[in-house]
C-alpha positions as a Markdown table, in Angstrom:
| # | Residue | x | y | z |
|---|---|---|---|---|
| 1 | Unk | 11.7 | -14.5 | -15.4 |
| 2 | Unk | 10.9 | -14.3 | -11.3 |
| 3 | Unk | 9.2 | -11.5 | -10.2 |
| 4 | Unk | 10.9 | -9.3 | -8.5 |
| 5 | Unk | 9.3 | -6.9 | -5.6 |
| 6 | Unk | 9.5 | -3.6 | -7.7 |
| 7 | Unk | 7.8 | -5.3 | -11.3 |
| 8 | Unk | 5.2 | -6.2 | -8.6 |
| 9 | Unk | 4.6 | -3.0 | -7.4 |
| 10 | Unk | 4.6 | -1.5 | -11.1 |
| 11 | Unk | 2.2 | -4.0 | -12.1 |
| 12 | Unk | -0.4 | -3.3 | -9.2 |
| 13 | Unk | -0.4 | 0.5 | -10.5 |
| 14 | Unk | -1.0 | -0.2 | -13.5 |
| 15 | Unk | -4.1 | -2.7 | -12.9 |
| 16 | Unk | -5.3 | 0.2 | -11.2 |
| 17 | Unk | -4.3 | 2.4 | -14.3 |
| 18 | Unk | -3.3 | 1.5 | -17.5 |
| 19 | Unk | -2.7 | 4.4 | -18.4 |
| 20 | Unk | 0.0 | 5.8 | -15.8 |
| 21 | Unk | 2.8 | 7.2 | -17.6 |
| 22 | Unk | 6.5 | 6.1 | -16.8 |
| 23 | Unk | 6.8 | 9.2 | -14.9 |
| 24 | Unk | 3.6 | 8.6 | -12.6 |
| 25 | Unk | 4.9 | 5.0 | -12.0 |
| 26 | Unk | 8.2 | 6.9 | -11.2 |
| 27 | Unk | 6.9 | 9.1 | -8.3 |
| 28 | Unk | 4.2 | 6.7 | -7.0 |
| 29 | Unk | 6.9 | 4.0 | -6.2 |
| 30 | Unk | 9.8 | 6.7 | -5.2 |
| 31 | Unk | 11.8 | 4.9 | -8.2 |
| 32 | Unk | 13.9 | 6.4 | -10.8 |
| 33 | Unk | 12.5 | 7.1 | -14.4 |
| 34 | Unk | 15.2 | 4.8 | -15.8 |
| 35 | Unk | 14.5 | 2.3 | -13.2 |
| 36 | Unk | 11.2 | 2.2 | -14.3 |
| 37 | Unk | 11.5 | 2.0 | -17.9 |
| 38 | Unk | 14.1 | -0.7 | -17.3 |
| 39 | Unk | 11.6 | -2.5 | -15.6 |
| 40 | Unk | 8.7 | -1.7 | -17.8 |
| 41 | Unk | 10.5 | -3.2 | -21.0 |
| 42 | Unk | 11.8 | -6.5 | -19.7 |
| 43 | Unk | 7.8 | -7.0 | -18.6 |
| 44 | Unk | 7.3 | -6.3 | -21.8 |
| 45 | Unk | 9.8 | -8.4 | -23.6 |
| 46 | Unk | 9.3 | -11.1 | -21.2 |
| 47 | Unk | 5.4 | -10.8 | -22.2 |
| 48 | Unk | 4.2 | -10.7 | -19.0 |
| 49 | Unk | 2.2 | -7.4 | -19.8 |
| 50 | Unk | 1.3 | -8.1 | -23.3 |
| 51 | Unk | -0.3 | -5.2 | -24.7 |
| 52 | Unk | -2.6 | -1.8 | -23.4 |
| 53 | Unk | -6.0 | -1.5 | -24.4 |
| 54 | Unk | -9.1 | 0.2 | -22.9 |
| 55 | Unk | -11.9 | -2.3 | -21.5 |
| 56 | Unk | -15.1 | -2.0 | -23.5 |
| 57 | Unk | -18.4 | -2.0 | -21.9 |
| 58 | Unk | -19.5 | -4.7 | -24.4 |
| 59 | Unk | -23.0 | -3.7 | -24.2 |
| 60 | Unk | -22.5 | -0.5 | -24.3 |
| 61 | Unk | -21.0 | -0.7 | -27.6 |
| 62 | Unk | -23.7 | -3.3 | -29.0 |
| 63 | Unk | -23.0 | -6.7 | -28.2 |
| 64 | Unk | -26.2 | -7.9 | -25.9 |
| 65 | Unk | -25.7 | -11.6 | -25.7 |
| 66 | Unk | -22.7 | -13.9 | -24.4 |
| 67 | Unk | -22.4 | -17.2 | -24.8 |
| 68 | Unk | -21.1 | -20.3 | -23.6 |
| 69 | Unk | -20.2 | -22.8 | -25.4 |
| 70 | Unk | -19.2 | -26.6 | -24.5 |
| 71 | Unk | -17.7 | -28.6 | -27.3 |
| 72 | Unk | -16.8 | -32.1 | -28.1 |
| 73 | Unk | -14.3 | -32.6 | -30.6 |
| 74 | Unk | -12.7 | -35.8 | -32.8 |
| 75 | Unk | -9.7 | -37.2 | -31.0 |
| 76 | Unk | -6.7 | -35.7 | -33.1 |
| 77 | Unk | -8.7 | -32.6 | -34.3 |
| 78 | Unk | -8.5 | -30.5 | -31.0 |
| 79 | Unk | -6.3 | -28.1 | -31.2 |
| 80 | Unk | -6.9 | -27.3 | -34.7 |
| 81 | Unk | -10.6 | -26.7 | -34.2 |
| 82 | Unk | -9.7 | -24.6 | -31.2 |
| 83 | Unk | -7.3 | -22.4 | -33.5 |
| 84 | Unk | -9.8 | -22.0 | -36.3 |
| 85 | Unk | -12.4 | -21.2 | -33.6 |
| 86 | Unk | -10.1 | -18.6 | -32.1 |
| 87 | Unk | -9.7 | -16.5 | -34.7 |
| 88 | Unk | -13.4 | -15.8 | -35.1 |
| 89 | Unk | -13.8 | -12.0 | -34.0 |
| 90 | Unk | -16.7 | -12.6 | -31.8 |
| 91 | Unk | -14.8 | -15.3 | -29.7 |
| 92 | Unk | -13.0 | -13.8 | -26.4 |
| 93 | Unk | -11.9 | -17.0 | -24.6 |
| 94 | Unk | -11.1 | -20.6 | -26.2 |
| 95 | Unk | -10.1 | -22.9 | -23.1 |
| 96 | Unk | -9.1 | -26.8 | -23.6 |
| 97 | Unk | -10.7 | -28.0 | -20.7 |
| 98 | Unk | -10.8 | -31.0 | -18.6 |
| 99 | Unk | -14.2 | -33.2 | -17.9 |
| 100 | Unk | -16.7 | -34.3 | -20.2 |
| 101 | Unk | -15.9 | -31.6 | -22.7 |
| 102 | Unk | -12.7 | -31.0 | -25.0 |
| 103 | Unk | -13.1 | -27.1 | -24.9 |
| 104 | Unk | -14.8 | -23.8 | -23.7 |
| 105 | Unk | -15.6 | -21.0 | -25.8 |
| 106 | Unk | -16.8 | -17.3 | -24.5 |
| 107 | Unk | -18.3 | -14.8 | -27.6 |
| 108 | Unk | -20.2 | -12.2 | -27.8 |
| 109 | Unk | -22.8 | -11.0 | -30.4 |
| 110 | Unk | -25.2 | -8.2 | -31.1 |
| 111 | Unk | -28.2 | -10.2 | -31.7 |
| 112 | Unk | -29.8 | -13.6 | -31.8 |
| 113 | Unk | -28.9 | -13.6 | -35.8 |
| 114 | Unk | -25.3 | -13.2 | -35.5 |
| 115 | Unk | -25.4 | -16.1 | -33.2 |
| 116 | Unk | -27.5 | -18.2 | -35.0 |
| 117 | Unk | -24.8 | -17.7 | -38.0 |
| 118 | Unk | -21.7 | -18.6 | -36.1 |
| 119 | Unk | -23.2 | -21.8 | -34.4 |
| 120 | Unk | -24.7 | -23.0 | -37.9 |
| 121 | Unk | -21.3 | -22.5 | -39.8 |
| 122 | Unk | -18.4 | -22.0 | -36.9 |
| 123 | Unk | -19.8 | -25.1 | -34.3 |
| 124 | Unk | -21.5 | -27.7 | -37.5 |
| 125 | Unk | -18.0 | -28.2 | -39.1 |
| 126 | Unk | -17.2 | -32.1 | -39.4 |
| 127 | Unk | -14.8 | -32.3 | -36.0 |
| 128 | Unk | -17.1 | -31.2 | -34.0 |
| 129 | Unk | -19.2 | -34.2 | -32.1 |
| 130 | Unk | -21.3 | -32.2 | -30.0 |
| 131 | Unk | -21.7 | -28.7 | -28.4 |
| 132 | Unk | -24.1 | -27.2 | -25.8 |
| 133 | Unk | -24.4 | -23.7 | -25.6 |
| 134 | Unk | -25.7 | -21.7 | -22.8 |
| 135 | Unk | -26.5 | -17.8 | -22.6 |
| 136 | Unk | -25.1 | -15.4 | -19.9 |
| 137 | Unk | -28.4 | -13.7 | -18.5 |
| 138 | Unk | -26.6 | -11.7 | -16.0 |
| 139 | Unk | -22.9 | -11.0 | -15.5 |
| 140 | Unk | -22.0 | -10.9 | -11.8 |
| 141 | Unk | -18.3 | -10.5 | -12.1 |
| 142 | Unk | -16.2 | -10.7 | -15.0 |
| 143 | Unk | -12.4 | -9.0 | -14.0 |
| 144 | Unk | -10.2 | -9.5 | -17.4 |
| 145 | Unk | -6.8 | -8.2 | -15.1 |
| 146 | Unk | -4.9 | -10.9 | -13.6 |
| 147 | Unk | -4.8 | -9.1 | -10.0 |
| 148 | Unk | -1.3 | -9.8 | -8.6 |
């Protein structure tokens, strides 16, 4: 599907707020309600906005530490690992990356315990070659929109 101008425009409002409803979007872009809706559902069925949700303050709500994890994994067993890896709750990001790793995974945890538990059973399993983790000490930026 090619963007056109007025998905644009729709898309910028609601990176600004999520939480517009139809008829906001309506009068902030001078368009008509049915326009909008039109619009709004092919984004939707096109999954180019994929869901709603609210963005957690991740410390706020208890997880203290992120980290960064580098792994090397057996030829033939990437994407597999990366799926079971995925659908571990504290995992946000899995990336098959190029370079002298096979993938990137961001997580977050509440404590040094919780971590210690997912890299002793999630990062020892056999396909795994070799992983290097690093903690965030500081986040400087971290924007989960894709600003358009």
């Amino acid at each position: 599907m090619t963007l056109k101008d007025k998905d644009i425009e729709l898309l910028r409002i609601l990176n600004k707020n999520g939480k517009a409803s139809q008829r906001e979007l309506s009068t902030s872009t001078g368009t008509a309600l049915g326009t909008v809706n039109s619009h709004i559902k092919n984004l939707e069925k096109e999954k180019i906005i994929k869901g709603y949700y609210p963005e957690l303050n991740a410390e706020k709500v208890g997880y203290n530490l992120t980290a960064i994890i580098n792994l090397r994994i057996s030829k033939g067993k990437i994407m597999d690992l990366q799926d079971s890896i995925a659908k571990h709750p504290q995992v946000f990001g899995v990336y098959d990356v190029t370079g002298e790793w096979d993938s990137l995974i961001l997580a977050r945890f509440k404590n040094r315990q919780e971590m210690d538990s997912f890299i002793k059973t999630t990062l020892s399993q056999k396909n795994v070659e070799r992983s290097n983790t690093s903690l965030v000490l500081n986040t400087v930026k971290e924007e989960p929109r894709v600003i358009i």
